[in-house]
C-alpha positions as CSV (number, residue, x, y, z in Angstrom):
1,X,83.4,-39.5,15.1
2,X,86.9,-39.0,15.8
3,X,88.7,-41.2,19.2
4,X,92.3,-39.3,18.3
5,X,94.4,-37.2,16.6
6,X,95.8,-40.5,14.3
7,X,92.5,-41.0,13.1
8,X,91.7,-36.6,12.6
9,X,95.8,-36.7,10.8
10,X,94.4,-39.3,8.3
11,X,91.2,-37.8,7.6
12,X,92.8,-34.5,6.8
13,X,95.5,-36.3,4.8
14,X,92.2,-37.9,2.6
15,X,91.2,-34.4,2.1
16,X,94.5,-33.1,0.1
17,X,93.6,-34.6,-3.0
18,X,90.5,-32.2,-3.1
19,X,93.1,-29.7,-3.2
20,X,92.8,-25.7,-3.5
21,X,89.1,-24.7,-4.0
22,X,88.6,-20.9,-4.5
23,X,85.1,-19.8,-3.9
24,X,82.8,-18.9,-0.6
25,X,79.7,-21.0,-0.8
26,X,81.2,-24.5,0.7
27,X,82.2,-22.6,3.5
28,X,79.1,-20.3,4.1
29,X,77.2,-23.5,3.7
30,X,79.4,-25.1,6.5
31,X,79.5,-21.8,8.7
32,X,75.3,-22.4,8.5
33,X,74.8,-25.5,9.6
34,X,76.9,-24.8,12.3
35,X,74.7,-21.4,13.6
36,X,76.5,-18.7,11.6
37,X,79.7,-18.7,14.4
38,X,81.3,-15.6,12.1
39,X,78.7,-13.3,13.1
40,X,80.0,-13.0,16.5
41,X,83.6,-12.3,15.7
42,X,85.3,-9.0,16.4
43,X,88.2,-10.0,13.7
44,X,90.7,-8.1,12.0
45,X,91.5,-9.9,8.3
46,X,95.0,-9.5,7.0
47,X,96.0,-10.2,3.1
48,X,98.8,-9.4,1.3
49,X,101.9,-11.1,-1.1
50,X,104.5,-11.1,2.1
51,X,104.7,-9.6,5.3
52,X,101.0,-10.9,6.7
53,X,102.8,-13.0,9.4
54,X,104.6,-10.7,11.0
55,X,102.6,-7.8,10.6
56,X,99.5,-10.1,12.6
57,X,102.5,-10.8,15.3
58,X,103.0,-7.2,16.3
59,X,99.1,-6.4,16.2
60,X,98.3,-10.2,18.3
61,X,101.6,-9.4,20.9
62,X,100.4,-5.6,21.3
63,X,96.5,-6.6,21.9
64,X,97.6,-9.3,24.5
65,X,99.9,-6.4,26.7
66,X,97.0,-5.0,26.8
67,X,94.6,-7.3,28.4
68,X,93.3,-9.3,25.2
69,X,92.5,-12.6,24.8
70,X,93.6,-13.0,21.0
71,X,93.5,-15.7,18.5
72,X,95.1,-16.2,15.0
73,X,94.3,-18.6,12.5
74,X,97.3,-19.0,10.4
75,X,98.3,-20.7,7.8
76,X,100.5,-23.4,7.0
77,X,101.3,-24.0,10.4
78,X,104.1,-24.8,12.2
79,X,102.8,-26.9,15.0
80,X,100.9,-29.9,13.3
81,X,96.7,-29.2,12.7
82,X,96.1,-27.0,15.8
83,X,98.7,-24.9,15.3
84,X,96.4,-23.2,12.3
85,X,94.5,-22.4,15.1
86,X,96.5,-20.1,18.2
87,X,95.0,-18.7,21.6
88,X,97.5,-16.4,23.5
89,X,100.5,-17.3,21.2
90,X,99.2,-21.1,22.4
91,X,97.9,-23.7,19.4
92,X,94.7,-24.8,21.1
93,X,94.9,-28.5,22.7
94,X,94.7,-31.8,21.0
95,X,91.6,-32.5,22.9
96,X,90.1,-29.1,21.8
97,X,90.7,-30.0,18.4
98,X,88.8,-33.3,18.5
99,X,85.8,-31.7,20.1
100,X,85.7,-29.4,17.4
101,X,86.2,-31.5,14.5
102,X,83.7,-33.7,16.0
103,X,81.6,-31.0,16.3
104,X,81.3,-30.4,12.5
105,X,81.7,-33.8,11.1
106,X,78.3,-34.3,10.3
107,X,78.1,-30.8,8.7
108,X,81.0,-31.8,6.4
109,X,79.5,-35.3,6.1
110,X,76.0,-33.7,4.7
111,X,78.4,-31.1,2.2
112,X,80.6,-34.2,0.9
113,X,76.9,-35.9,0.2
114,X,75.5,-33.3,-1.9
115,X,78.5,-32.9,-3.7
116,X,80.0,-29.9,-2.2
117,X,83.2,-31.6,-0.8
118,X,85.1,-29.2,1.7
119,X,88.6,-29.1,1.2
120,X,91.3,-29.3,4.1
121,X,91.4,-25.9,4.3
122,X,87.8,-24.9,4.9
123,X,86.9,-27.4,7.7
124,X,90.4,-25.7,9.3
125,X,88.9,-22.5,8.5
126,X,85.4,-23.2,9.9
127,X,87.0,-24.7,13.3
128,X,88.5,-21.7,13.8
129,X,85.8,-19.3,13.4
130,X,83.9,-22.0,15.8
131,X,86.6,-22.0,19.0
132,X,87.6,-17.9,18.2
133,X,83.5,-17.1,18.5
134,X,83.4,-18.6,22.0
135,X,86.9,-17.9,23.5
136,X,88.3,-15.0,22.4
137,X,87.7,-11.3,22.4
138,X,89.7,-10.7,19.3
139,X,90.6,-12.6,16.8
140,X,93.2,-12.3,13.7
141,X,92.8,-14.3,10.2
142,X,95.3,-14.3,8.1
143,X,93.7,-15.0,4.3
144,X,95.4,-18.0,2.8
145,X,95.6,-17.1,-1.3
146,X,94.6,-13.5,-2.7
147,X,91.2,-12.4,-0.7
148,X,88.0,-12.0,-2.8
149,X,87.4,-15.8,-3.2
150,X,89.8,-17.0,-0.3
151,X,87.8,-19.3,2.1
152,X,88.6,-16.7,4.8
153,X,86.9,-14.2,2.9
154,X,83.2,-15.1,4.9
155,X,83.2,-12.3,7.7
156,X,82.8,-8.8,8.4
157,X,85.9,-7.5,10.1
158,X,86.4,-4.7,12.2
159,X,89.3,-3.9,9.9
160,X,91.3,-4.9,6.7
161,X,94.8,-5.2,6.0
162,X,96.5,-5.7,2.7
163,X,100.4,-5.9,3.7
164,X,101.8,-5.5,-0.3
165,X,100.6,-7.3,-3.6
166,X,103.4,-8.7,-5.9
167,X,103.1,-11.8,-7.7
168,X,102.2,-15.5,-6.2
169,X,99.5,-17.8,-6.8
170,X,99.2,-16.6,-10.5
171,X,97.5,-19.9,-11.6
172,X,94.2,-18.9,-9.8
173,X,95.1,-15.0,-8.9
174,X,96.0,-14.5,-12.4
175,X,99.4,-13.4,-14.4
176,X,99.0,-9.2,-13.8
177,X,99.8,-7.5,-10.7
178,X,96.4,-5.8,-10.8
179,X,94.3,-8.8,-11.4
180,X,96.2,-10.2,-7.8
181,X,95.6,-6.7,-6.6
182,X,91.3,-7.2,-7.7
183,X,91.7,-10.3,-5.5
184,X,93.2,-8.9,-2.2
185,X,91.2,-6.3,-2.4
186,X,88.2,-8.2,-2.0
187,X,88.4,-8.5,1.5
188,X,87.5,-4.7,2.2
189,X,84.3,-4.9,3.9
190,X,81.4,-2.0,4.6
191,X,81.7,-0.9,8.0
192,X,85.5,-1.7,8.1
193,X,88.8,0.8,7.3
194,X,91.5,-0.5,5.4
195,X,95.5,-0.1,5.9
196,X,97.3,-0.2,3.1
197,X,101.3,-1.2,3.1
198,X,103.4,-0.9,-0.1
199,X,102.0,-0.9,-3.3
200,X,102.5,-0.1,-6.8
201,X,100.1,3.1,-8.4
202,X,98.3,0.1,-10.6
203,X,97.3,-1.9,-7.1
204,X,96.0,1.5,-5.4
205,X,94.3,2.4,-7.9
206,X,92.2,-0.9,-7.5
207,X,92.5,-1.0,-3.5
208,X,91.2,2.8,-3.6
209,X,88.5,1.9,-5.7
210,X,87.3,-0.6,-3.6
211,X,87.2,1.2,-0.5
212,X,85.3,4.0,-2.3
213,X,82.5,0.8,-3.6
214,X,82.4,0.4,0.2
215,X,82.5,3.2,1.2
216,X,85.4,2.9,3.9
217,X,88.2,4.9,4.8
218,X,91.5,3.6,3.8
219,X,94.9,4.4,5.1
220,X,97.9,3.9,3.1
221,X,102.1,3.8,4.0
222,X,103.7,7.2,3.3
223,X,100.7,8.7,2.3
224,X,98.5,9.0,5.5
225,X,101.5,7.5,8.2
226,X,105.2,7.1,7.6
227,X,108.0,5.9,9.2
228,X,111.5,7.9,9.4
229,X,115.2,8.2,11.0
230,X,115.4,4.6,10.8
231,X,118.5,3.6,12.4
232,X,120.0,0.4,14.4
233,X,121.3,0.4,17.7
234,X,122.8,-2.7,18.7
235,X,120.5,-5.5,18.0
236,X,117.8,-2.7,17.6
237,X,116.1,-1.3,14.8
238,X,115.0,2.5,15.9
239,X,112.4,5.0,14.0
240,X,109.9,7.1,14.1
241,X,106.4,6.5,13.6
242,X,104.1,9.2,12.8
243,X,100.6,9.6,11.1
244,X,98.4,12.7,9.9
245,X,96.7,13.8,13.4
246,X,99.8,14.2,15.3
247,X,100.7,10.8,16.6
248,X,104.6,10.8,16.8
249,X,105.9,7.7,18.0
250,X,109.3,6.2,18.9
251,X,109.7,2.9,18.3
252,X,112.0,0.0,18.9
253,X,112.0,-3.5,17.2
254,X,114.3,-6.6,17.3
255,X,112.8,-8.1,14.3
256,X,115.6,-7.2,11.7
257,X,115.4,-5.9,8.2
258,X,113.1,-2.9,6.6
259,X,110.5,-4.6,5.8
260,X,109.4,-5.4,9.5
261,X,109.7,-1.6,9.9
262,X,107.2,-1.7,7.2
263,X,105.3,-4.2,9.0
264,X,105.4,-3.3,12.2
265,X,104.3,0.4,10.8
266,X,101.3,-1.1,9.5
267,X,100.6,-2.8,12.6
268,X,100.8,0.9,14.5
269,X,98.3,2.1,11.9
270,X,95.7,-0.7,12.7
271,X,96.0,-0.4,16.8
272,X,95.7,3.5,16.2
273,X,92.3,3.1,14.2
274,X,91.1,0.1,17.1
275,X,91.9,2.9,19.5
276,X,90.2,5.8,17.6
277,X,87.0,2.7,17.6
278,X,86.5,2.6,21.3
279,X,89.1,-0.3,21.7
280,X,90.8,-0.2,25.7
281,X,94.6,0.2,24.7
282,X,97.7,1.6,26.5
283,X,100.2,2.8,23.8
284,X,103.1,2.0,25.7
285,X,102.2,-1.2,26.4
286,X,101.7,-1.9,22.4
287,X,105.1,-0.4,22.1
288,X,106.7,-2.1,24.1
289,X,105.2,-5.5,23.2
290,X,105.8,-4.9,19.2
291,X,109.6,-4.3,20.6
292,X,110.4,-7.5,22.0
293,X,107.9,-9.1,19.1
294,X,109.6,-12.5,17.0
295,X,108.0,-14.9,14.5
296,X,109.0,-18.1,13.9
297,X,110.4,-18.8,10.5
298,X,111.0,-15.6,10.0
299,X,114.9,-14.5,9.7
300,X,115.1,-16.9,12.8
301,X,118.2,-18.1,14.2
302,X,117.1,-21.7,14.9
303,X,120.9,-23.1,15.6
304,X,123.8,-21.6,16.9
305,X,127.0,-23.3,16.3
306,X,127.4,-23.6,12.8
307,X,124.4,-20.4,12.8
308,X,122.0,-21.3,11.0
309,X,118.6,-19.0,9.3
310,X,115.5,-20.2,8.6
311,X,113.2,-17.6,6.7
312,X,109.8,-18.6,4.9
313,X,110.6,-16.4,1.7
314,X,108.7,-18.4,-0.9
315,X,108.2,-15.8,-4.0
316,X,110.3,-13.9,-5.7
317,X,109.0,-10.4,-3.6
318,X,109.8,-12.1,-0.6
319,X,113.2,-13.8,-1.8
320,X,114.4,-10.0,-2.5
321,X,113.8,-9.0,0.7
322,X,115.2,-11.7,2.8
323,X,118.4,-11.3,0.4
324,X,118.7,-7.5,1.5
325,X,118.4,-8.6,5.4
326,X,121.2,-11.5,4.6
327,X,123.1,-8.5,2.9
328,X,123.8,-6.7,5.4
329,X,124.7,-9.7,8.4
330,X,128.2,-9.9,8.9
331,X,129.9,-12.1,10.8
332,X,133.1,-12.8,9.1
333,X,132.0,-15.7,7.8
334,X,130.9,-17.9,4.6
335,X,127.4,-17.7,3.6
336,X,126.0,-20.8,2.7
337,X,122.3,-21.6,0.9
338,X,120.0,-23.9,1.4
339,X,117.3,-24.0,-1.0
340,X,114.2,-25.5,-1.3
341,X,110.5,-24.9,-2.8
342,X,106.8,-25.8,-4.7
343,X,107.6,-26.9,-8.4
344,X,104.6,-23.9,-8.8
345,X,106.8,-21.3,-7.9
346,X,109.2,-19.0,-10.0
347,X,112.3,-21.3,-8.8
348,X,114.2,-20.1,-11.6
349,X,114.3,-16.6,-10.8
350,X,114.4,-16.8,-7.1
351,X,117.5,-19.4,-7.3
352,X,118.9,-17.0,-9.9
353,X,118.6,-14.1,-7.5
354,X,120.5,-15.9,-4.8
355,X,123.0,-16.5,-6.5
356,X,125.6,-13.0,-6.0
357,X,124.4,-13.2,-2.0
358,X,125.9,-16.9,-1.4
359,X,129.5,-18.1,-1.8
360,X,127.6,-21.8,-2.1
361,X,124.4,-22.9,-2.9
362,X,122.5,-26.5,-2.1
363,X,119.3,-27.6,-3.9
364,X,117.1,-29.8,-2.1
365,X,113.9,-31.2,-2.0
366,X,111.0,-31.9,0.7
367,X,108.4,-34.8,0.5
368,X,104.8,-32.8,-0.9
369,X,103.2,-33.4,-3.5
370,X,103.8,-30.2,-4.9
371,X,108.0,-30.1,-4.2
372,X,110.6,-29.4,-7.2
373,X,113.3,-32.3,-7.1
374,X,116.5,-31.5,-6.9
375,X,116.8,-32.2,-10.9
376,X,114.1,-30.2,-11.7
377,X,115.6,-27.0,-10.1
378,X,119.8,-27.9,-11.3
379,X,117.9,-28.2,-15.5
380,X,117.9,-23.9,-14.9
381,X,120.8,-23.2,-12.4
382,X,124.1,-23.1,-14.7
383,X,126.7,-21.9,-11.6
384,X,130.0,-23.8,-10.0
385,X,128.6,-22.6,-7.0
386,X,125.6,-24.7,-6.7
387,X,125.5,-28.8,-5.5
388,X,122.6,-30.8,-5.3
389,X,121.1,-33.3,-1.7
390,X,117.8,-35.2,-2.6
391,X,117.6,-35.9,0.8
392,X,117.4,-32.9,3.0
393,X,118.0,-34.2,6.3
394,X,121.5,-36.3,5.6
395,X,122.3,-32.9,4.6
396,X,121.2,-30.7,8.0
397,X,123.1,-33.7,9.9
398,X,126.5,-32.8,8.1
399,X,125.2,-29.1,8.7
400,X,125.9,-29.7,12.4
401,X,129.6,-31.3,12.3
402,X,131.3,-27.7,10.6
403,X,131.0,-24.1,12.3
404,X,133.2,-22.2,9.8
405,X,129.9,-21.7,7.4
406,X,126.8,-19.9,8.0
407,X,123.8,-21.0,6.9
408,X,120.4,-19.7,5.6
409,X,117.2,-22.2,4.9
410,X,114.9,-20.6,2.3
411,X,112.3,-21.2,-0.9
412,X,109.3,-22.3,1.1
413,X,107.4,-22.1,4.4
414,X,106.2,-26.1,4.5
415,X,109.8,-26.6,4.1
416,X,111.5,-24.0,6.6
417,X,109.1,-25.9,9.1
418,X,110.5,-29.5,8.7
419,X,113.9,-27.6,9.1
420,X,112.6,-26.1,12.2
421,X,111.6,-29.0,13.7
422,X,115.0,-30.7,12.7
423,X,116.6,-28.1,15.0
424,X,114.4,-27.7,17.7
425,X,114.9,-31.5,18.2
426,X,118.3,-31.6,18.3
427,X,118.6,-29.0,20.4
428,X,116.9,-31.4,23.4
């Protein structure tokens, strides 16, 4: 059993070398032994390439105006172990954590005996499900890698959500857009409608299939709900939200950049259906809660003077859209990039695609096992405008000293999070 946190740090940190095990039947052996805790959830489940983050945000900030109790298991997290695991916006406390890890240890102990060693990410999974079945009245999972064998995948929600499908994870999603597609669309469920952000003909072709195997209604981005007469308004994005039955909605959002349009349109879509199911909510309330709605890491200002941008872009999909949001801020200023990201990823292309957005460029690198050093990435950037800082921090400190530069943070979420930190720090 588990006295602190140090000790539960340590154990988790014994459990990376397992590292990422696709399939469902260590955790429905876990979820059994502890009484089959998933079978009380009312959960929505949200997959996707990009855009699952946000699009939880507007549906967890909208549920709460309206009375909910919510929780969201995310993931990576931004707050240490608990903050995988959120209650009001709130990670759950240290000494929640412990109860609940202690709580299961003999579960995972009997799995690790027979051979069935849980990864990191299962028993973080299964804690979850365990404190969202007791304390919540609604909870939001976000799936961690494609769907039909995520670990997340071991529930019946009361709805799905597929934000987009473009290409990440291709060692165990696969190399096509429609074999990644096969995988997110394994979490459509019987019972449970599906919102569809998007996607390419190939991937809704699949998702369509699937719905029709399950026999569930699916409801798709400009084909059954749009969004129109986008336009900004001081620090305001503005549009028009409107579906097939005659819901015409204006809406407001400070999040910046199309894509949380698209988002936050998706979101709309998912209340409208939780309303249509006998769900208690006040659409101006949702409104006005999806309005005011931020996510961390995501296009966040996390330092003023020099400004500098975090944003968890971390594929190629994702990298295009940030760079059309950095397009269009103006401030008179240099734009500056600080780069940094998993050895697994397309680094090549996404540094490459930086490249016309940034007058300067710095390569770094992040201590994981799975970070690209600073000479891996510079062996397939050929540009005067890029330098190289092995060592992230001595950089961020120098970051700090000059204001006629803006910066932006990019390439991966782990690493957008130490920056965070960094900043948040300094700003005590």
């Amino acid at each position: 059993m588990f006295k602190n946190m140090v000790q539960v740090n340590a154990f988790f940190q014994s459990r990376n070398k397992l590292g990422i095990k696709p399939g469902l039947e260590r955790i429905q052996k876990l979820l059994y032994l502890q009484g089959n805790p998933e079978n009380k959830l009312k959960a929505i489940h949200v997959a996707g390439t990009n855009g699952k983050g946000s699009t939880i945000q507007y549906i967890n900030n909208a549920l709460m105006a309206n009375d909910y109790r919510v929780g969201v298991f995310t993931s990576p997290s931004m707050d240490g172990l608990e903050g995988h695991i959120l209650d009001n916006n709130h990670p759950i406390s240290k000494e929640v954590f412990l109860e609940l890890i202690n709580a299961l240890y003999p579960s995972i102990n009997q799995l690790d005996k027979e051979g069935m060693q849980p990864s990191e990410f299962e028993i973080i999974t299964v804690l979850a499900i365990m404190y969202f079945s007791s304390n919540v009245d609604i909870a939001i999972i976000e799936a961690g890698m494609g769907g039909r064998e995520d670990t997340t995948n071991c529930f019946i929600p009361i709805l799905s959500i597929i934000t987009n499908v473009d290409k990440d994870h291709t060692a165990f999603l696969g190399d096509t857009i429609e074999q990644i597609t096969y995988h997110k669309a394994g979490i459509i469920k019987e019972g449970a409608p599906v919102v569809v952000g998007e996607v390419k003909d190939s991937s809704f072709k699949i998702i369509e299939a699937e719905a029709r195997l399950k026999k569930v209604p699916i409801y798709c981005i400009n084909k059954d709900f749009y969004y129109n007469n986008l336009s900004i308004k001081g620090n305001l994005q503005q549009f028009y939200w409107n579906d097939k039955t005659g819901n015409n909605l204006f809406i407001n959002l400070k999040m910046q950049g199309e894509h949380q349009v698209k988002n936050s349109s998706l979101a709309i879509m998912a209340l409208t259906l939780m309303k249509e199911k006998g769900f208690r909510l006040d659409v101006s309330h949702a409104i006005e809660a999806i309005k005011t709605s931020t996510v961390p890491g995501r296009f966040e200002v996390v330092y003023n003077h020099p400004m500098v941008i975090i944003d968890g872009a971390h594929n190629t999909a994702g990298i295009q859209t940030f760079l059309q949001t950095v397009s269009v801020q103006e401030t008179g200023k240099q734009k500056h990039l600080i780069f940094a990201g998993f050895k697994d990823k397309d680094l090549q292309t996404m540094v490459n695609q930086c490249l016309p957005y940034f007058d300067s460029i710095t390569l770094t690198s992040f201590q994981h096992p799975r970070a690209a050093s600073v000479s891996e990435m510079l062996s397939f950037v050929n540009s005067r405008k890029v330098t190289v800082e092995p060592h992230w921090k001595s950089f961020m400190h120098k970051v700090t000293e000059l204001d006629e530069v803006d910066y932006y943070v990019t390439g991966s979420l782990h690493f957008i999070t130490m920056v965070r930190k960094f900043f948040t720090k300094k700003k005590i």
